[in-house]
C-alpha positions in Angstrom: -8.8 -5.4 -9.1 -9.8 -8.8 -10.4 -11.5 -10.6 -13.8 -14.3 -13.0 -13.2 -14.6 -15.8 -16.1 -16.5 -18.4 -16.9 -15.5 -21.8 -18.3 -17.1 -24.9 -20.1 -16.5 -27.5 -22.4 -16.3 -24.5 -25.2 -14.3 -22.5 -23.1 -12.1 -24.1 -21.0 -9.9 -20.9 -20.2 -13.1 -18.8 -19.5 -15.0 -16.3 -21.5 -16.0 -13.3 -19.3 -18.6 -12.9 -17.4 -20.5 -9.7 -18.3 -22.6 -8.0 -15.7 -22.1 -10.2 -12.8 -22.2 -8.9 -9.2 -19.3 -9.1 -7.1 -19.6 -8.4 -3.5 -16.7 -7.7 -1.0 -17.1 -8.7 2.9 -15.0 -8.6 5.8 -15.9 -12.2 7.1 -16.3 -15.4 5.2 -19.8 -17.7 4.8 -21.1 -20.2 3.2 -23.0 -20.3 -0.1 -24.1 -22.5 -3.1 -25.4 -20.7 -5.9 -28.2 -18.4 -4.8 -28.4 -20.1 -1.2 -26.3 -18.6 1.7 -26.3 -19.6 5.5 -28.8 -18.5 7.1 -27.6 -15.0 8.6 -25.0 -13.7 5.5 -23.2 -10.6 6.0 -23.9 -7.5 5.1 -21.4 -6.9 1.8 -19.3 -3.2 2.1 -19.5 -3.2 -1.9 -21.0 -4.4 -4.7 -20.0 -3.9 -8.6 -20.7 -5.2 -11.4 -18.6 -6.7 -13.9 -17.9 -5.1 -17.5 -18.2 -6.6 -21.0 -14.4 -8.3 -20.2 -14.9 -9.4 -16.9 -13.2 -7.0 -15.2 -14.4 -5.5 -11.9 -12.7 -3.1 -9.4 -13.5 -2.1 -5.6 -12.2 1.7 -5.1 -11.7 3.6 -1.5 -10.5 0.1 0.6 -8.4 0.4 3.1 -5.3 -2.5 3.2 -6.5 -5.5 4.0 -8.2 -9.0 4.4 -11.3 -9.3 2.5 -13.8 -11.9 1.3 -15.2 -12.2 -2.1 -18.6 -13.3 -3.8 -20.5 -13.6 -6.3 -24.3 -12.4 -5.9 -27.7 -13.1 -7.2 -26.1 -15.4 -9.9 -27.3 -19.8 -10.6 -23.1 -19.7 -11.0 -21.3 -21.5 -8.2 -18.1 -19.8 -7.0 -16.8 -20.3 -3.4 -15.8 -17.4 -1.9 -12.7 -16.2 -2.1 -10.0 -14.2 0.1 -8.2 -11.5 -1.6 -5.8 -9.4 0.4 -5.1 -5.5 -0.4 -2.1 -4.5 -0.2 -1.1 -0.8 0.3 -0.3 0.9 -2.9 -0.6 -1.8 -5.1 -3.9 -3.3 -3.9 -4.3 -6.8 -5.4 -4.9 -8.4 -8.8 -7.1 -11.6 -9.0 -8.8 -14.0 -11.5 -11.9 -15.9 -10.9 -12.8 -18.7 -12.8 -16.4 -20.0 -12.5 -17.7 -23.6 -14.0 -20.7 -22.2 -15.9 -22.2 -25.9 -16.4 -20.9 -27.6 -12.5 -23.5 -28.6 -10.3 -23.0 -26.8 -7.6 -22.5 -29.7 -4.2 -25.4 -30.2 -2.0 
């Protein structure tokens, strides 16, 4: 389903992000780093990402759905994604490993 990498001054294209957890929701919220509003959802998924980056979410129907990134000092707005049947959906997110994340 998707890649999650990381970029910096050494890595402007992104090196992957190994063993990061991506959650999947069906409504959006607000969060910076580890702090979310005050009542998050409750995710329908959570996987972790492999040594490339890579991370997949199996058995979900088509669809409008919400990505994030959890338990991680990375700052990463959520993202939609949208599933599409049969083909599901292909995305690529690109977290600033050294951005403060705003206040």
């Amino acid at each position: 389903m998707g890649t999650l990498l990381v970029t910096d001054s050494s890595h402007p294209s992104g090196k992957p992000a190994v063993n990061v957890s991506v959650a999947i929701y069906l409504e959006a919220f607000s969060q910076v780093g580890n702090q979310y509003t005050p009542s998050p959802p409750h995710p329908m998924a959570v996987v972790s990402t492999g040594a490339d980056g890579s991370f997949a979410f199996r058995g979900l129907a088509p669809g409008r759905y919400f990505l994030a990134l959890l338990g991680v000092s990375l700052y990463m707005p959520g993202r939609w994604v949208t599933l599409n049947p049969g083909s599901g959906a292909s995305v690529q997110l690109l977290v600033c490993g050294t951005c403060p994340a705003p206040n």
